[in-house]
N, C-alpha and C positions, 0 to 999 in steps of 0.2 A: 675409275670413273670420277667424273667431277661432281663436287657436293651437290651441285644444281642439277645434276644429269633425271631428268624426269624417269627416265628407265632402271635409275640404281636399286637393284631388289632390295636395297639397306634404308633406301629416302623414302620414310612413311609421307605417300603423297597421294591423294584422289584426283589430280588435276585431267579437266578434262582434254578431247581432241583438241581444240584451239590454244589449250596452252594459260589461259586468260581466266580460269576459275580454278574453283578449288575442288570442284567435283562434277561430273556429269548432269550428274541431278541439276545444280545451280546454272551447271551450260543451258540447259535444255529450258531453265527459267528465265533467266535473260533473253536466250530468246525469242520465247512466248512474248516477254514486256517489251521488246525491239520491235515485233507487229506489232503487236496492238499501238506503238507507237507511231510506227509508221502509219496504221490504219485512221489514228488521229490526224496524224499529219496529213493527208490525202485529204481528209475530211472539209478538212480546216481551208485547203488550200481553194478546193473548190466553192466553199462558201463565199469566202473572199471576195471570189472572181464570180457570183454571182449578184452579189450585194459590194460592190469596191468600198462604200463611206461604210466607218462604222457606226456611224449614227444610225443607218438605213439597216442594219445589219443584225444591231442590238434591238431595235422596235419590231421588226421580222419575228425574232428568236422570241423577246417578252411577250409578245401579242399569241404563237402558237406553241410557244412549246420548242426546248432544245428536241428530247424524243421526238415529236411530232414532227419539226423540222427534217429532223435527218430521214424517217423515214419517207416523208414527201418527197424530199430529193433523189433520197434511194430509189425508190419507184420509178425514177427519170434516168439517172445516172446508176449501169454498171458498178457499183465499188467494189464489187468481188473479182472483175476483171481485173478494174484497173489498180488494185493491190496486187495482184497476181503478174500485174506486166511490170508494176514498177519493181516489185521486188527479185522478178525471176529473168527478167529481160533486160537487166542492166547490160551496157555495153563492152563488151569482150575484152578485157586487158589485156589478151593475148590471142591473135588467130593463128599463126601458124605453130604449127607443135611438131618434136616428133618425136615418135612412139618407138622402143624397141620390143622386138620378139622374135622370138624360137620360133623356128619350122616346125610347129606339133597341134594338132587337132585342138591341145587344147586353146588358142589361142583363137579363135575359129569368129567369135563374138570381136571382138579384136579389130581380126581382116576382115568380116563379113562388111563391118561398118563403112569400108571405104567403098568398095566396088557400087554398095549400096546407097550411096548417096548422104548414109545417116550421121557423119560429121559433117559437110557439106550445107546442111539443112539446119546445124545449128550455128553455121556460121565460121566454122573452123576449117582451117586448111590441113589436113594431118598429114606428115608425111610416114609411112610404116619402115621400121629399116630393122632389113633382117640381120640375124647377130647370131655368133657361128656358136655362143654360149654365155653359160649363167654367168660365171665368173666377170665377162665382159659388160653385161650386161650393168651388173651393181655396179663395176667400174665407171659405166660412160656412166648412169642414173647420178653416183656420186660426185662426178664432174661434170656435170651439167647436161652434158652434150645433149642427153634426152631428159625431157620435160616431164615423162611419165614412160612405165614398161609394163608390160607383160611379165613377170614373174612367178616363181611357184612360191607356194602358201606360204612357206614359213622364210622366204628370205623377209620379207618385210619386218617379222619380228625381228630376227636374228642381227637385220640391219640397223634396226632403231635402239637397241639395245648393243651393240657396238659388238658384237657376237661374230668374231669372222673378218672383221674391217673395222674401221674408225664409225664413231655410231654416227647415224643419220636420220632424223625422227621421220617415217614415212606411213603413208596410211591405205589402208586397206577398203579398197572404194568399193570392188565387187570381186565375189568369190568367177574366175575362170571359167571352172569346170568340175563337178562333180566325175567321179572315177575315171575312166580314160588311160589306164596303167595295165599294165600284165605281168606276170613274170613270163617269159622267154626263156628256153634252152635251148642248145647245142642239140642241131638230128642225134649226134650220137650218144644222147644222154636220156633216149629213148624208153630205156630199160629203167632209170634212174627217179624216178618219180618221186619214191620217197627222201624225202629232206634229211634224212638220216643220212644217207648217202652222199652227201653234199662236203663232207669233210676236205679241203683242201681245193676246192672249186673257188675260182677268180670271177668275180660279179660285177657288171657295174651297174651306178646309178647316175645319175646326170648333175647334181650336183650334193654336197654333204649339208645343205639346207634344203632341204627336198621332202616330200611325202614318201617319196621313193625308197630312200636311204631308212625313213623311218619304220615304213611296213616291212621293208624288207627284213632289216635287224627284228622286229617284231616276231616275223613269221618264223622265221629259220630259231630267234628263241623258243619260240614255245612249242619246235622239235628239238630241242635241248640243243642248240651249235651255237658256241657263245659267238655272236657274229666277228668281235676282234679277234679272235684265235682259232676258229675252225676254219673258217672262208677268208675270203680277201675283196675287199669291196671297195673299188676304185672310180674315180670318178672321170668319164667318158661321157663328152658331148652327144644327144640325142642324136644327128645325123652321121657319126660316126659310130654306132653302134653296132649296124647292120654288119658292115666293114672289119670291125674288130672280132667279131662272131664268128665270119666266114672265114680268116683268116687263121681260126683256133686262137683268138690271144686271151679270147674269155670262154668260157661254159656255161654262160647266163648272163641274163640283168633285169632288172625292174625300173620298166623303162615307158614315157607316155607314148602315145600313139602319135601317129600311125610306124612306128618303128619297129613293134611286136607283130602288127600283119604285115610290114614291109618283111622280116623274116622266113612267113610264110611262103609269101610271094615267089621269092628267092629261092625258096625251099632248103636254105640253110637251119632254122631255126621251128622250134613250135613252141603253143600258147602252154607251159604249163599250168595255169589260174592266170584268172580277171582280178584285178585289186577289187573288186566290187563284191569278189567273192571271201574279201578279207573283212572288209567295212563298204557297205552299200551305202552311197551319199559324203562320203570322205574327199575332200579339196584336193585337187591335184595344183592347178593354178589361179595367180589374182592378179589383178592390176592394182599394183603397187603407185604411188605418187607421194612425192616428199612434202612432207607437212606443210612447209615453209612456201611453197607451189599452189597450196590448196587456200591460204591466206594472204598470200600477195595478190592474186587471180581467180576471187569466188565465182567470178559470174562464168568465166573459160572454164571453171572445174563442173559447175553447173552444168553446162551446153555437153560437156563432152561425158559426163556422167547419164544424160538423157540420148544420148548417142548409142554408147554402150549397152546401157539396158535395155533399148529400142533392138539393139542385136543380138542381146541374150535373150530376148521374148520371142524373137523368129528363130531363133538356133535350136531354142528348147521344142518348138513344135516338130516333127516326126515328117511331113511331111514338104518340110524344106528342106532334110537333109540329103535328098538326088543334087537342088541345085549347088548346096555347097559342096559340096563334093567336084562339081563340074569347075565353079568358080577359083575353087580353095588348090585345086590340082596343078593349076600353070608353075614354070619356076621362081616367079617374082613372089612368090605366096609359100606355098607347100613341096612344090617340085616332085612330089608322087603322081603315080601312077592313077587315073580315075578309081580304078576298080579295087584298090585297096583302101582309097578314103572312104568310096562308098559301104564299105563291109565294116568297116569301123565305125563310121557314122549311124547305121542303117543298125547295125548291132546284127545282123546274119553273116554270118563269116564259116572261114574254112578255120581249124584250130592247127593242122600240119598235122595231127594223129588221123587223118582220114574222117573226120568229122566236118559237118553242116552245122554249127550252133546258130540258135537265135536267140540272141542278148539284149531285147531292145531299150536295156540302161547301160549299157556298157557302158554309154559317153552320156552326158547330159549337162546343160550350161543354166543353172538354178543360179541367180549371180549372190544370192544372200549371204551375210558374211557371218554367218554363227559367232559369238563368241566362245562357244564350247568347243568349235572346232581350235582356236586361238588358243587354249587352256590346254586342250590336249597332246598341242603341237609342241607345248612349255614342257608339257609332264616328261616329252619321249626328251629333248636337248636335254633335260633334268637327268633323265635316266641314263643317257649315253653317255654323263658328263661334261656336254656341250657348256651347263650352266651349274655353279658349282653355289650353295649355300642356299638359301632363303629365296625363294621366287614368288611375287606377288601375281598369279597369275592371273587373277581378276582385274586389277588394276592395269596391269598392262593389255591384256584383249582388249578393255575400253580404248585403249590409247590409242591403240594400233587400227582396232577395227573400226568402220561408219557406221555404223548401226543405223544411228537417229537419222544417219542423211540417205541411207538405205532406201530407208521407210518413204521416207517423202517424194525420192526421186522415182522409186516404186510405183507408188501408186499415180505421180502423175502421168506416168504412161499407161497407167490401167493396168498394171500388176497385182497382183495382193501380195503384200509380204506378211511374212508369219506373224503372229500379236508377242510369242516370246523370243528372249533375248536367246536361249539356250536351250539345247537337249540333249536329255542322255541319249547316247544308242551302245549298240555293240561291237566291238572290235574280235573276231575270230571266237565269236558266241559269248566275250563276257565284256559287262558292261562299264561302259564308265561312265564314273559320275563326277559330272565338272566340279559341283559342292564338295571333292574332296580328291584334289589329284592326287597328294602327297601319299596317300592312305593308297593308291591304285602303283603308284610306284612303286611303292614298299611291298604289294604282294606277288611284286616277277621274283622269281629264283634268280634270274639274268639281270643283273644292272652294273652300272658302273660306280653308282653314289654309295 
C-alpha cells in the first residue's frame, strides 16, 4: 500500500470521511462552524437588501440592537427555511445516474425507489441496471460505468482497503437489509441436519466478500468443520444457484433471498436455518458509493440519499410488503415468481420440511449503518486471513461508514436513528464486543491468523 493509503492498518491516521481533517470529531466541528457560517452569511445577505446604504443600516442596528434586529426580522422572514433550502437544495451536479444490482430481495429499497417516483422527486434520473454479479459489479463501480451500487456489506470495506482489487475509497451511505439469508439444502440431505455431517459437502456463497461467506464459515466452525478443509465453499452468482442445486453440482449454500424460497418452490431444495437465526439484525446488503462521487456531487448524493431512506421507511413497514412483492416480481426487477417474494417478504413461508413458518423478520430494510456491524465484519476477514497483521478496526468503520450523514438524512425524513454509534449483540448466543475484536478472534478454536 502507499504511504498515503488512508486504509493502511500501519498509517496511524483518524482522518475523517471527507478526507480534509484529521479526525471525525474535527469533521463534524468544521461543519457545525460552516453553518453557523452560512447562517451568518444569509443573515447578512438579507439585511443588506433591506437597508441597501450602509449608513441607513448602521443607524437601524445602533438605534435597536444587533439581537433585537435580527429577531425582528426573524419574526418576518423564515431563516430556518431559508437555511435549510440554501444548504440542502443546492442544484444537482449530476442528474442522471446509474445504479447497479443483483436480482435479490435485498435490494428491494433500491428498486422500490424508481417505480415509486422517489428519485424522480428529487430531481434525478436513475437508471437501475441489473448485473448477473458481485464480481462485475466492483468491476463496472471501479470503472465508472456506475455512479453508485447495490453491494453486500463488506465489499465496500474490502474495496477501500484494496482487499480483493486495486483499493478504491467508497462509502457506506445506508445498510440494505437486515437478515434476508438461509442456508439451503439439497432434498436429499434431508436426513443430514446436523453440520457434523457436512464433511466433504460443495457450498456456495455469492461472493468471498459477503456476510454469506462469513456466517457460513462461522457456523459450520463452531460444529467443529474447519470450513477450508472439511467443505468446499465456492462462489456462485445468486440467480444461478437454484440451477446449480438441481443439477447436484452443490449440496447447499447460504444464499440471499428470494433464492432459498425459490428452492422451495422448485421443490429442489429446503430452508435448513434463517441467518436471523444465527445473528438477528446482521447486514446482508449496502449501497456502497465511491468517496470521491460523494465530494465532487454533495447536493446529487444528498437528493438520492433522501430517495433511498424515503424507500427504506415504506420497505420496513409490514404492510407494504403485498405491494412490493407485486411490483418487485416483473423481469426487469426480480424476475420471480409473485408468491415466492411474497413469502419472503411477508416472512410466512413453506420451509420444504412440510412446514408453515411465520418469520415476520426474516427480511427487514433498517438502512442504519452500525459501526459495529463495520468492526465485526474486519474481525471475520481477520480471522479467515483476508487481512494479515494489525487492523485498526475503529478507524477504518469511520471511514467507510456515514454515520454522521445517517443521522441527518434520517431524521429529515422523519426517521429516528439510533443516539449510539455501536452495539454489542450476539452471534450464535455469544457476544461481541466491538471494544475488543482482537480478544473475540483469538477465543475461536477455528482461525486462520
Amino acid at each position: 500500500m502507499s504511504l498515503h493509503d488512508p486504509f493502511d492498518p500501519n498509517l496511524r491516521t483518524t482522518a475523517c470521511n471527507c478526507g480534509h481533517h484529521d479526525s471525525q470529531t474535527e469533521h463534524d466541528a468544521d461543519l457545525h462552524e460552516t453553518e453557523k457560517l452560512n447562517s451568518r452569511v444569509l443573515q447578512s445577505t438579507v439585511m443588506r437588501a433591506l437597508f441597501p446604504q450602509d449608513a441607513e443600516r448602521r443607524r437601524f442596528l445602533s438605534a435597536v440592537g444587533a439581537s433585537t434586529a435580527w429577531a425582528a426580522i426573524s419574526s418576518l422572514i423564515p431563516f430556518g427555511t431559508l437555511e435549510a433550502m440554501a444548504q440542502e437544495k443546492g442544484s444537482l451536479e449530476k442528474k442522471d445516474l446509474k445504479i447497479g444490482f443483483i436480482p435479490i430481495t435485498c435490494a428491494s429499497p433500491l428498486l422500490m425507489a424508481d417505480p415509486l417516483g422517489f428519485y424522480k422527486k428529487q430531481g434525478l434520473n436513475v437508471t437501475m441496471v441489473k448485473t448477473a454479479g458481485w464480481a462485475l459489479i466492483r468491476d463496472k463501480v471501479q470503472n465508472r460505468e456506475y455512479d453508485a451500487s447495490h453491494m453486500l456489506a463488506p465489499m465496500p470495506i474490502a474495496m477501500s482497503m484494496g482487499i480483493g482489487s486495486n483499493p478504491m475509497p467508497l462509502n457506506v451511505a445506508t445498510i440494505q437489509n437486515t437478515n434476508g439469508q438461509a442456508i439451503t439444502l439439497h432434498v436429499k440431505h434431508k436426513d443430514k441436519r446436523d453440520p457434523k455431517m457436512w464433511k466433504g459437502f460443495k457450498f456456495a456463497v455469492p461472493f468471498e466478500f459477503s456476510m454469506h461467506n462469513f456466517l457460513l464459515r462461522y457456523y459450520v466452525a463452531e460444529h467443529g468443520l474447519d470450513p477450508d478443509k472439511d467443505i468446499q465453499i465456492r462462489v456462485v452468482p445468486p440467480p444461478e444457484m437454484v440451477a446449480n442445486l438441481r443439477a447436484g453440482n452443490l449440496d447447499g449454500y447460504l444464499s440471499p433471498d428470494p433464492f432459498n424460497q425459490r428452492a422451495v418452490y422448485d421443490e429442489v431444495g429446503f430452508l435448513h436455518l434463517l441467518s436471523r437465526d444465527l445473528w438477528d439484525g446482521h447486514p446482508c446488503c449496502s449501497f456502497g458509493v465511491p468517496t470521491d462521487f460523494i465530494q465532487q456531487n454533495p447536493n446529487t448524493f444528498a437528493a438520492l440519499y433522501r430517495a433511498i431512506l424515503t424507500a427504506a421507511a415504506m420497505a420496513r413497514d409490514p404492510k407494504n410488503r403485498p405491494l412490493m412483492a407485486e411490483v418487485l416480481s416483473p423481469a426487469n426487477y426480480l424476475n420471480q415468481p409473485k408468491t415466492v417474494l411474497e413469502q419472503v417478504l411477508s416472512g410466512k413461508f413453506a420451509d420444504g420440511l412440510g412446514n408453515v413458518q411465520n418469520v415476520p423478520n426474516r427480511v427487514d430494510f433498517d438502512p442504519f449503518p452500525w459501526y459495529s456491524m463495520a468492526v465485526w465484519i474486519l474481525s471475520q476477514m481477520k480471522r479467515w486471513g483476508y487481512i494479515k497483521g494489525e487492523v485498526r478496526y475503529q478507524d477504518i468503520a469511520e471511514k467507510v461508514y456515514l454515520l454522521t450523514d445517517a443521522r441527518k438524512r434520517m431524521a429529515e425524513i422523519g426517521m429516528t436513528p439510533p443516539k449510539a454509534d455501536s452495539q454489542k449483540f450476539k452471534v450464535m448466543g455469544k457476544e461481541f464486543d466491538y471494544t475488543k475484536p482482537d480478544a473475540y478472534i483469538n477465543s475461536f478454536a477455528i482461525k486462520r491468523t
